[in-house]
C-alpha positions in Angstrom: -14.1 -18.6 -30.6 -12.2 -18.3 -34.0 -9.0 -17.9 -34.6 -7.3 -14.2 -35.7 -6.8 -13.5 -39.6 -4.8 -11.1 -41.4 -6.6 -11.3 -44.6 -9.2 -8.2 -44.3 -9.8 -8.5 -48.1 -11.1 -12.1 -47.8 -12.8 -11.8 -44.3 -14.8 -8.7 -45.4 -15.7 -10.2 -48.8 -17.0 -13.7 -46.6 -19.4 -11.4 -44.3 -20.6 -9.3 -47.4 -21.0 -12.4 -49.4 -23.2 -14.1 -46.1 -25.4 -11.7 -45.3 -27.0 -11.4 -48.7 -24.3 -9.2 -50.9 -24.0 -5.8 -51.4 -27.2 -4.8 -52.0 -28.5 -6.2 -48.3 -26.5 -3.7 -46.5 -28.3 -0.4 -46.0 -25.6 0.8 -43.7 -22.2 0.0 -42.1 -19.8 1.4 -39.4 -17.9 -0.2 -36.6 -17.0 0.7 -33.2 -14.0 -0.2 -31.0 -14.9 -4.1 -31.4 -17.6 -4.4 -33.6 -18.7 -4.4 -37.5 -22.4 -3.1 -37.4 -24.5 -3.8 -40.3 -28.0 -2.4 -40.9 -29.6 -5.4 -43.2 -32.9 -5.0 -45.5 -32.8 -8.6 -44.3 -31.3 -11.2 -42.5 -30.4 -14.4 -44.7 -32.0 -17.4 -43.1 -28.5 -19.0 -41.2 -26.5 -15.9 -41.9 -25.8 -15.5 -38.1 -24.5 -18.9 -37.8 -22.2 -18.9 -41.3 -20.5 -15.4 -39.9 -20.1 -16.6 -36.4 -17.8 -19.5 -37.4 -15.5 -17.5 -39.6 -12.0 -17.3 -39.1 -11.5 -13.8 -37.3 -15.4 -13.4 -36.2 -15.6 -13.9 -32.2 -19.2 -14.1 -32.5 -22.6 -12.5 -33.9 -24.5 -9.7 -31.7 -28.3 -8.8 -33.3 -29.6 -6.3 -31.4 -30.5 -2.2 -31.9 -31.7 -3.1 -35.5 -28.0 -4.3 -36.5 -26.4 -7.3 -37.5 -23.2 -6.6 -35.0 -20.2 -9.1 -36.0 -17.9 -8.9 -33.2 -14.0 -9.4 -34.2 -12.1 -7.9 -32.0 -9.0 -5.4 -32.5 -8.7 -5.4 -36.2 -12.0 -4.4 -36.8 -11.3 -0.9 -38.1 -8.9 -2.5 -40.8 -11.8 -5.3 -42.2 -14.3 -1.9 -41.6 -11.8 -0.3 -44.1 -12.1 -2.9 -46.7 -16.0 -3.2 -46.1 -16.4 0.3 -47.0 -14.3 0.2 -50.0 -16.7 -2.5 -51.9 -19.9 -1.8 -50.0 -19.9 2.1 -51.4 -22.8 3.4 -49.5 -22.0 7.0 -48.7 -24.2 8.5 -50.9 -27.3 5.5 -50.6 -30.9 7.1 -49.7 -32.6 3.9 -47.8 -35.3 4.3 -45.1 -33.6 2.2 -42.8 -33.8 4.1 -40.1 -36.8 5.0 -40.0 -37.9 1.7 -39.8 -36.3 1.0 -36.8 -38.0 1.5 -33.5 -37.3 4.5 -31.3 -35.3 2.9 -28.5 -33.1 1.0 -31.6 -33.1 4.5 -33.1 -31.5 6.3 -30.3 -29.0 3.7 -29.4 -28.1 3.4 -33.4 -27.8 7.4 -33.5 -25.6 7.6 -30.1 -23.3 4.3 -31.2 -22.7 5.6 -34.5 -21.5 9.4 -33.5 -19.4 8.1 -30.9 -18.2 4.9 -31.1 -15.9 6.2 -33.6 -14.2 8.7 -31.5 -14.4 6.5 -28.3 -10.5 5.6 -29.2 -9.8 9.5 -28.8 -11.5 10.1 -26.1 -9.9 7.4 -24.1 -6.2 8.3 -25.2 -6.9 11.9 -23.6 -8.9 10.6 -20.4 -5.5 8.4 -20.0 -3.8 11.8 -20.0 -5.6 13.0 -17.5 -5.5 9.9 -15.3 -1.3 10.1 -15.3 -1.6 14.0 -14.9 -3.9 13.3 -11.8 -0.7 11.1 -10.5 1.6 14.0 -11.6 -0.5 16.2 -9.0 -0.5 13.6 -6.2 2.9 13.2 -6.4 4.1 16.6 -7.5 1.7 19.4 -6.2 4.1 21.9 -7.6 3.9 20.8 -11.4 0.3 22.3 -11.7 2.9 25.6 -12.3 5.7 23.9 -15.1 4.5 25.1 -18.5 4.7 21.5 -19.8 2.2 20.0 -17.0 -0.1 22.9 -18.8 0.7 22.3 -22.0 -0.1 18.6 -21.3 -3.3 20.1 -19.2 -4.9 21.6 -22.3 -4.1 18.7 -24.6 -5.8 16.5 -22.9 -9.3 18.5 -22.4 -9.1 19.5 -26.0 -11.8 16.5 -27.2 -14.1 17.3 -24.6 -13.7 20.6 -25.7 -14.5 20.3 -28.7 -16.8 17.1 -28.7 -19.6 18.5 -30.5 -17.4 18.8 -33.0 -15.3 15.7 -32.9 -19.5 14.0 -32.6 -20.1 16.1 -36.3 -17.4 14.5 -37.6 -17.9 11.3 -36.8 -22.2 11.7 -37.1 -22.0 13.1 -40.1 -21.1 9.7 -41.8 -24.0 8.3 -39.8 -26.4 10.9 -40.8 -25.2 10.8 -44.3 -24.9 14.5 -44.2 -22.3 17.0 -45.5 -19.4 16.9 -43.3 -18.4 20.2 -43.7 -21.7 21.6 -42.7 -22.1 19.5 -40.0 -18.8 20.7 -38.8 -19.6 24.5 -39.6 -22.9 23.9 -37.5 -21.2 22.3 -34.6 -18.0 24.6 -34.7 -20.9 27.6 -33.8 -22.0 26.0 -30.5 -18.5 26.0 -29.0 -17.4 29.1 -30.2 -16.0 31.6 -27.4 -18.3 34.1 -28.3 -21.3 32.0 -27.4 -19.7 31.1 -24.5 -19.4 35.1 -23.1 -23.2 35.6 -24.9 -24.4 32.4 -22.4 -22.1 34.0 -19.5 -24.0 37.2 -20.0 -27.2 35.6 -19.8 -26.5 34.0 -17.0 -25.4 37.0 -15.1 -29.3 38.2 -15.5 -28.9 40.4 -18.9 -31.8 39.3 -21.2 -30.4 38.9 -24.5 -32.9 37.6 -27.8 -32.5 36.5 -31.0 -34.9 38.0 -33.4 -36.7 39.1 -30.2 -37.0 35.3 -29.3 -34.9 35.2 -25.6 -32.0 33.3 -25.8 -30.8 30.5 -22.9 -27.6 30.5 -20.8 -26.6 26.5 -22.4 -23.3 25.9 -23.0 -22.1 23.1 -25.1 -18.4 22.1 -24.8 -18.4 18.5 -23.6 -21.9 18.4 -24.4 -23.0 14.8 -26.7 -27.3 15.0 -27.6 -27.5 18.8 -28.8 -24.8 17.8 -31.9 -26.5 14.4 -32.5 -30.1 16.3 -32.7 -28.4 18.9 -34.7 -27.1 16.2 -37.0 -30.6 14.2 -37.0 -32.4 17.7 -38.0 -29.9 18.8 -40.7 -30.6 15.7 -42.8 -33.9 17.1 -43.3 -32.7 20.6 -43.8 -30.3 20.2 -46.3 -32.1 17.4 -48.2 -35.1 20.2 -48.4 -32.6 22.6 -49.8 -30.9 20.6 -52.0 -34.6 19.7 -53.6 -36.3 23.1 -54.0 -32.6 25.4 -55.1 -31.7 25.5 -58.5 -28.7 23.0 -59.2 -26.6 26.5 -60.0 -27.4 28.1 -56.5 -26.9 24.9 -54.0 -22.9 25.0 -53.8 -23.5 28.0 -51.9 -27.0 28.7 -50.8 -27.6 24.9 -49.3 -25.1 25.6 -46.6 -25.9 29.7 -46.4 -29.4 28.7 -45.5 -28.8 25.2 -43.4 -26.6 27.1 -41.3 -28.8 29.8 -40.7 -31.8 27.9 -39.5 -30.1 24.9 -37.4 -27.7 27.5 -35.2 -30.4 29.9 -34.3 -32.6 27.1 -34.1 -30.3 25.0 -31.2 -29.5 28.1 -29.8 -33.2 28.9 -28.9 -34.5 25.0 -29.0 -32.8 22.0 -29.3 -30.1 23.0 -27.2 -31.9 24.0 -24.3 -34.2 21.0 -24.4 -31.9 18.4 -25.4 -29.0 19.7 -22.0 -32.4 19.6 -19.9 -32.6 16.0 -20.7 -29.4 15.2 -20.1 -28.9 17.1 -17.3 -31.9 15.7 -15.6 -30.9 12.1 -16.3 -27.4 13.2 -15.0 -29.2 14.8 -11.9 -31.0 11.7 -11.1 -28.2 9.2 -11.3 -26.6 11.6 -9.2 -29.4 11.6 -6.4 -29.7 7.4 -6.7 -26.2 6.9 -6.1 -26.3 9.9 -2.6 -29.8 8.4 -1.3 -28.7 4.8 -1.9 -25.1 4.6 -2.8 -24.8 0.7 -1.9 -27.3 -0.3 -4.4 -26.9 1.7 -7.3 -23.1 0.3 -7.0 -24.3 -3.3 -6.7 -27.1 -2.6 -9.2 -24.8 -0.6 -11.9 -22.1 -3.1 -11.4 -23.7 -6.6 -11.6 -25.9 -4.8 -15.1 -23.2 -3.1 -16.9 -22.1 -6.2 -19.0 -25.0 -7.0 -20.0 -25.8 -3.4 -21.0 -22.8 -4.1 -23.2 -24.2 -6.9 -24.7 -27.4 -5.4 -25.6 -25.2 -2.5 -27.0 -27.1 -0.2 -24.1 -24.5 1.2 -22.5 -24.2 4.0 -25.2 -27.1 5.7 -23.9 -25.1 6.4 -20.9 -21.6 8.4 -22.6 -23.9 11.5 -22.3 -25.3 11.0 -18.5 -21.2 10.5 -17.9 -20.1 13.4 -19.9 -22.9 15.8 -18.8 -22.1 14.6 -15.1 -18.4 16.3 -16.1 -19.7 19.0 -17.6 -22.0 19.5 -14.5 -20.4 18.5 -11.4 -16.7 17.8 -12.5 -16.9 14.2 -11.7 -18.9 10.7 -12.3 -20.5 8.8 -9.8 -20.8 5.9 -12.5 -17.8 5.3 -14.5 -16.0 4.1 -11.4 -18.0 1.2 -11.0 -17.9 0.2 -15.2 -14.3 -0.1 -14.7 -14.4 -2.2 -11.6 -17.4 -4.5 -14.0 -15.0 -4.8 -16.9 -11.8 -6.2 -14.4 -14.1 -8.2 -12.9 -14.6 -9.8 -16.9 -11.1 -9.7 -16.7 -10.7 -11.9 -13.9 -13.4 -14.8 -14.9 -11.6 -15.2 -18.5 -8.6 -15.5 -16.5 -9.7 -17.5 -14.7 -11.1 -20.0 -17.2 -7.6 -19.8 -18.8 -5.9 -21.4 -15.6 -8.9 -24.1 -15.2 -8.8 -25.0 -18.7 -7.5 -28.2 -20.2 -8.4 -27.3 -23.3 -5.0 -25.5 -25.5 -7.8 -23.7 -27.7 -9.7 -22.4 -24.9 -6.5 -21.2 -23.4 -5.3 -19.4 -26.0 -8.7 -17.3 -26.7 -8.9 -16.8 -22.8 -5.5 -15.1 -22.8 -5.5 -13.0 -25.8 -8.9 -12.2 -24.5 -7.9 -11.4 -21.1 -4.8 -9.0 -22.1 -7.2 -7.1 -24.7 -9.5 -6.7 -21.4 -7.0 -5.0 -19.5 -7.6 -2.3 -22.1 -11.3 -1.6 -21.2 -12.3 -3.9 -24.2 -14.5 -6.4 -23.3 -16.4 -7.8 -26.0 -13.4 -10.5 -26.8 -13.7 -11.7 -23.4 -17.7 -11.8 -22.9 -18.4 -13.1 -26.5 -15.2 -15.5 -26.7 -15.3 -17.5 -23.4 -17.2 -16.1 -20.4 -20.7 -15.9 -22.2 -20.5 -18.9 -24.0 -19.3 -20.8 -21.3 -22.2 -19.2 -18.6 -21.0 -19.5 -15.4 -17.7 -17.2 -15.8 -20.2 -14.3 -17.0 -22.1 -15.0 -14.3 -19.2 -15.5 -11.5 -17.7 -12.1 -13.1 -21.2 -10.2 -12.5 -21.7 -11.3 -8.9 -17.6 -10.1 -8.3 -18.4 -6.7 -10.0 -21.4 -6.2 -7.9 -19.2 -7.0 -4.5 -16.0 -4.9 -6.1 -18.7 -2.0 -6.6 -20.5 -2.4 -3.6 -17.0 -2.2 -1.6 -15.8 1.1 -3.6 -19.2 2.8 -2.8 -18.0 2.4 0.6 -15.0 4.3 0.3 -17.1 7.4 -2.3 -15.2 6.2 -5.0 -16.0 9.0 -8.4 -14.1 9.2 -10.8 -12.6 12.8 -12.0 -11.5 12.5 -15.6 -13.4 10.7 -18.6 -12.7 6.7 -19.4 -13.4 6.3 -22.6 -12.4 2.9 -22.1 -13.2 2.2 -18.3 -10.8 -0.6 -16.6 -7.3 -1.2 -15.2 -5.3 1.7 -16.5 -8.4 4.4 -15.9 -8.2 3.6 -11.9 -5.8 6.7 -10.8 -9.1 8.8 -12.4 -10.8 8.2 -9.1 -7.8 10.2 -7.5 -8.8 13.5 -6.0 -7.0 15.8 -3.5 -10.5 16.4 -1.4 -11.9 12.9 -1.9 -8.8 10.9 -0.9 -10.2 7.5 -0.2 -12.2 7.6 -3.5 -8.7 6.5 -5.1 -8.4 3.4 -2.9 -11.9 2.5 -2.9 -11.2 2.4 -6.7 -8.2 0.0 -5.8 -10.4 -1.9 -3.8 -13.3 -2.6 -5.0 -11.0 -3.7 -8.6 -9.1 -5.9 -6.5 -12.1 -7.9 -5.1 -13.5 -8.2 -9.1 -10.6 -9.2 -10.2 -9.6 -11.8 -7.6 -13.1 -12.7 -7.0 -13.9 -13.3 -10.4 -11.1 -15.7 -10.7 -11.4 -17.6 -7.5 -15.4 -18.1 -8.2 -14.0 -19.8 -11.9 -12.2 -21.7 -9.7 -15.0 -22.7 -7.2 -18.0 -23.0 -9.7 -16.1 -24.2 -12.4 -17.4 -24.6 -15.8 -18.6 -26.9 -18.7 -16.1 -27.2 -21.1 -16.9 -29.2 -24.2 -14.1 -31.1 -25.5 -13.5 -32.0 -29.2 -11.6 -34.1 -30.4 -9.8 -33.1 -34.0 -12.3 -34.0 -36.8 -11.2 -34.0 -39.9 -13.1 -31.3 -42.1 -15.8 -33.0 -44.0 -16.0 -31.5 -47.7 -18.8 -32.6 -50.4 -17.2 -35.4 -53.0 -15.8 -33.4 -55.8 -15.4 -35.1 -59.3 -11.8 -35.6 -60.4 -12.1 -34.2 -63.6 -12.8 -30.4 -64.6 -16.5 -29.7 -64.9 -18.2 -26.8 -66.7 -20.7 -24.3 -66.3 -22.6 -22.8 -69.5 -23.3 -19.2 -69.9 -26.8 -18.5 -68.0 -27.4 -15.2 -70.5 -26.7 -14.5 -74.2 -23.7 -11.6 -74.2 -20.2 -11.0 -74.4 -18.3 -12.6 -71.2 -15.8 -10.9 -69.6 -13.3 -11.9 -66.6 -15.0 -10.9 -63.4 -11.8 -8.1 -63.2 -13.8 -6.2 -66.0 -16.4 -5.6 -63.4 -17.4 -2.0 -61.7 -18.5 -3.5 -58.6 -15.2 -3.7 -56.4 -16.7 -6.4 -54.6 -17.5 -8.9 -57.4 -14.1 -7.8 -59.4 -11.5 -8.1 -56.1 -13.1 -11.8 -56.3 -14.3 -11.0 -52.5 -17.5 -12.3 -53.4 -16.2 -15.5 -55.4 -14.2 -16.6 -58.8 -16.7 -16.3 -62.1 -16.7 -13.8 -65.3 -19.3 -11.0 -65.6 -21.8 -10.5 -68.8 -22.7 -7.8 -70.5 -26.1 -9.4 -71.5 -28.2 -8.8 -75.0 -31.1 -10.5 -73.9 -33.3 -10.6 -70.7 -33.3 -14.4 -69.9 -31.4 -15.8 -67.5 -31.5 -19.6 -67.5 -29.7 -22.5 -65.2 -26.0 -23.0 -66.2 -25.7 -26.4 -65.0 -28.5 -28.9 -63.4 -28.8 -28.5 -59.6 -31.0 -26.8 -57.1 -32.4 -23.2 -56.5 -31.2 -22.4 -53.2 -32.0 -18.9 -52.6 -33.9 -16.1 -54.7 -34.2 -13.0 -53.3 -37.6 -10.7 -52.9 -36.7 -8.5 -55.3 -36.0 -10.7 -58.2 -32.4 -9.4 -59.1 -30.2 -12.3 -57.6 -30.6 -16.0 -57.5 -28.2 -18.4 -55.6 -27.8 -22.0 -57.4 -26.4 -25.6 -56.0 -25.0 -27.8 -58.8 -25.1 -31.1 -58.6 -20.9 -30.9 -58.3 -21.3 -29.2 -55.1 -20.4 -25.9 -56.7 -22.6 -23.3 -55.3 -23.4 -20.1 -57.9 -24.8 -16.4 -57.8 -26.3 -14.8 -60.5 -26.4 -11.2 -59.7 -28.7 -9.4 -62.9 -27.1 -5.7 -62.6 -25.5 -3.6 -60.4 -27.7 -1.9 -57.7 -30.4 -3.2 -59.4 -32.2 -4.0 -55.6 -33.1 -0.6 -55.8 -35.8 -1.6 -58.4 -37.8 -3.9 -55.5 -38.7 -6.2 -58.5 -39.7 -4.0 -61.2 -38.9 -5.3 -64.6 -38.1 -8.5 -63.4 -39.9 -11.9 -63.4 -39.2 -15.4 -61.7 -40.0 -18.5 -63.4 -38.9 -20.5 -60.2 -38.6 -20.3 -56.6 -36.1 -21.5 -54.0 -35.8 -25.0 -53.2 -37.0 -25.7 -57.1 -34.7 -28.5 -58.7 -33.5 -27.3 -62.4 -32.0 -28.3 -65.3 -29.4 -26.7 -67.6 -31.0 -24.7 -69.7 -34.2 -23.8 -67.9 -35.3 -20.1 -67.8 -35.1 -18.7 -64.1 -35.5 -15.1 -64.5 -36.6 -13.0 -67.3 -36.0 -8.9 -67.5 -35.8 -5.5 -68.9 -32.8 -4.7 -70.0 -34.2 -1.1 -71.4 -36.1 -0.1 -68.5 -33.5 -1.0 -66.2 -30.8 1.4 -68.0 -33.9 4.2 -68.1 -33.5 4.0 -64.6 -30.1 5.1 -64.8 -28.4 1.7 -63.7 -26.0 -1.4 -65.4 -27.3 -4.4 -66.5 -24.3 -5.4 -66.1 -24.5 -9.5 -64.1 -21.6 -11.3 -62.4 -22.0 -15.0 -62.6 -19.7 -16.3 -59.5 -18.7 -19.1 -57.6 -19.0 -18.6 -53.9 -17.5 -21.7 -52.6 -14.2 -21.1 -54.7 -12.0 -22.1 -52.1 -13.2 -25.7 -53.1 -11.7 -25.6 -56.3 -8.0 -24.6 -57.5 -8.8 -23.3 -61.1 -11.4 -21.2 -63.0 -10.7 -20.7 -66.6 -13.4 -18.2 -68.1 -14.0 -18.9 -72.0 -14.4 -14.9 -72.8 -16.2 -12.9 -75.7 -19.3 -13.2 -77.2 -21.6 -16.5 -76.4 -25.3 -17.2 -76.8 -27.0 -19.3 -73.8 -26.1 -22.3 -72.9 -22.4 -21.9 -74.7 -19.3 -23.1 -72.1 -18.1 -19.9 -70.2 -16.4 -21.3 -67.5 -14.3 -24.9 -66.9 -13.7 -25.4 -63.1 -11.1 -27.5 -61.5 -11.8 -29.6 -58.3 -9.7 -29.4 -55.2 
């Protein structure tokens, strides 16, 4: 439960910097509350050191990704992530390491969490144009009501293509061929083709019979067209001449993926979905009670696990198929009843902090955005997850009564989605809606009240910081070369000083020794980084090149391991400075201080120095 911050810069710097630096991260992307990093490993504590940063509401691993929660502001520290980490055009098998299940939830989160945000804004449309109707019956014929009508089906519409978009950066394909390739499947003149074929004409494709799918609103046929182009272009791109591939790469990707989903992967991939879709469908008309109470008291911890993405295309394709969900309804009633138990922790509290995280929480729920809530107070505290899980399952229970279904997309399910359960020939489904959110909400918060929980009180400590000498110390240059200030250095993440205060070296000889005397605390696998302790509490990295991780430990070699106590002077690391510019990258080596906000002065001693010469005088706190 830590407090908001406004400084993106420095926040997105800290996590970078805790999670084992730039070259640890394979990939990055965010959704509506989260920061998801794929790691090549996780730093031993790593989880713990993010969790209590200003800003960070908590630390989620699951699906293969280091999830940071933080709320809100996510997008902007996302935005300043992306600008240092530069991994748009990194080639890392990552993904395939993961398993399939980690897989498919990575693919699905990472095409549409990104346009979750869009797709709420129009189902929110829809909800107050489903009012308009109630009220109005006569607006369906103003020009503006249809206007409005349009507007706010044009993302589901169009989702394959909005899912390119967003996959693409996933996928780490082209964009604009993803978008081309997408832009095909909803193209009007499939649509008559499909309405043709489903009429009885028997229409083929190089003699091949096409099928009758369709694939507005559709969400797996895009992602597997995405998935499947990576290999596609990347064949292309290997075997045409450098000349031909501005052209012929897409020419030829398009030509095989289109034809290919039309035939194939479309057909298969709707079959899937619609068959999922079909068999929610039958759960909930066979035993409407407990797939409320069974969907409602789960869907939380669905969240948790970062599951419940595998369900956006059993509740679109539900849409596409029967013009309603017999689902979302109850997600919405699970998130107010969240809503409820953080409120009411806020009212039981005696504690000013918790109070404050419980309302900012609680108001940011009201949205359909939960994570704040779950991971700030009602998770850690156990019994208001729990007491909000039990209400949810009763709110559900009671809205099945009533055949509560929603008729218009939540993108983000809660309060302001419950006028999407409105329908002219369903009209109790609206109050069942009204209902069965009532009892989460006030159930939630009267079972706080009842069950209470265990609230550890602190009292203010004073923050305990390592003794610091009252005079300047220094730290001696751990490579001959010319020192630079840590500005000079092509890495935005070392030169914004995200990553810590120090000077970068442009070394002329592969020996890297200990600057000071202290203790090797960390030294990565593949030889290019070590992390020192001095004996002034000054903690050090000593990155050898720029992307060097990619070598895995070729032309490096470790005189010492972590753990290992040193002296100034000693040699730590030896490498090849020529065969690590034949492999096209910069020996370039920042030298920085990652504890800086300890100290209130680095002055760098710049230009050329051999080993063991002063760089850098430091000045205590």
């Amino acid at each position: 439960m830590s407090s908001k911050v406004r400084d993106y810069e420095k926040l997105a710097g800290d996590i970078i910097a805790a999670v084992g630096g730039k070259d640890n991260i394979s990939e990055a992307a965010h959704c509506a509350t989260r920061l998801r990093l794929v790691l090549k490993e996780t730093p031993a504590g790593a989880k713990e050191k993010v969790s209590a940063m200003a800003g960070v509401i908590t630390v989620v691993e699951s699906g293969g990704q280091f999830q940071v929660v933080i709320g809100t502001h996510v997008t902007d520290v996302y935005k300043v992530a992306a600008e240092m980490l530069h991994l748009e055009n990194s080639e890392d098998g990552s993904k395939a390491s993961k398993g399939i299940a980690a897989a498919v939830i990575g693919a699905i989160s990472g095409c549409v969490s990104p346009i979750v945000y869009v797709l709420a804004a129009c189902g929110l449309l829809q909800g107050a144009l489903i009012i308009a109707t109630a009220l109005y019956p006569d607006v369906v014929e103003n020009t503006t009501f249809q206007v409005l009508t349009y507007m706010s089906w044009t993302p589901f519409t169009y989702l394959p293509v909005l899912i390119a978009l967003a996959g693409s950066k996933y996928f780490k394909v082209d964009t604009l061929l993803a978008v081309l390739c997408c832009c095909a499947l909803v193209n009007p003149s499939w649509g008559e083709i499909a309405g043709r074929i489903a009429a009885g004409e028997p229409l083929t494709f190089l003699m091949l019979p096409l099928a009758e799918t369709t694939y507005t609103s559709t969400v797996l046929p895009p992602i597997i067209v995405l998935a499947l182009l990576v290999y596609v272009e990347r064949f292309f791109r290997r075997h045409l001449p450098e000349v031909l591939q501005p052209i012929f790469v897409p020419l030829c990707s398009y030509l095989i993926m289109v034809p290919a989903t039309l035939l194939v992967v479309g057909p298969i991939t709707s079959g899937v979905a619609h068959g999922l879709s079909t068999a929610f469908q039958a759960f909930y008309t066979h035993l409407p009670w407990l797939c409320a109470m069974v969907f409602g008291a789960f869907w939380q911890a669905f969240v948790i696990f970062g599951v419940h993405w595998t369900f956006v295309p059993i509740f679109l394709t539900e849409f596409e198929q029967v013009g309603f969900s017999t689902l979302q309804a109850f997600c919405g009633i699970a998130v107010c009843a969240q809503v409820g138990a953080v409120f009411g922790v806020w009212f039981k509290s005696k504690s000013k902090k918790t109070k404050g995280v419980a309302m900012s929480a609680g108001l940011t729920g009201l949205f359909g955005i939960t994570e704040p809530t779950i991971y700030g107070i009602t998770l850690p505290l156990k019994k208001p997850f729990i007491c909000a899980c039990i209400a949810s399952a009763a709110g559900s229970l009671a809205a099945s009564f009533f055949g509560t279904l929603y008729y218009a997309f939540a993108g983000l399910a809660g309060l302001l989605t419950v006028p999407n359960a409105y329908n002219a020939a369903n009209p109790t489904s609206l109050t069942g809606a009204a209902v069965g959110t009532a009892i989460a909400l006030v159930g939630a918060f009267a079972l706080v009240q009842l069950v209470g929980f265990e609230e550890k009180v602190e009292e203010p400590v004073p923050e305990e910081k390592e003794a610091l000498p009252a005079l300047p110390f220094e730290l001696a240059s751990p490579i001959k070369g010319e020192v630079k200030p840590l500005s000079a250095c092509k890495d935005l993440a070392f030169a914004s000083g995200a990553m810590g205060k120090g000077v970068v070296i442009e070394p002329t000889e592969g020996k890297v020794y200990a600057p000071c005397d202290g203790q090797v605390m960390m030294l990565f696998e593949t030889l290019h980084a070590i992390g020192l302790k001095s004996e002034n509490g000054a903690e050090l990295l000593i990155h050898v090149g720029l992307d060097t991780v990619k070598l895995n430990g070729q032309g490096f070699k470790a005189y010492v391991q972590g753990g290992d106590l040193v002296k100034k002077g000693d040699l730590l690391i030896e490498f090849d400075i020529e065969f690590i510019k034949e492999k096209g990258l910069s020996v370039t080596t920042p030298m920085v201080i990652t504890n800086a906000d300890n100290y209130v002065d680095f002055i760098p001693s710049t230009g050329n120095h051999l080993s063991g010469d002063k760089v850098l005088d430091i000045i205590p706190a």
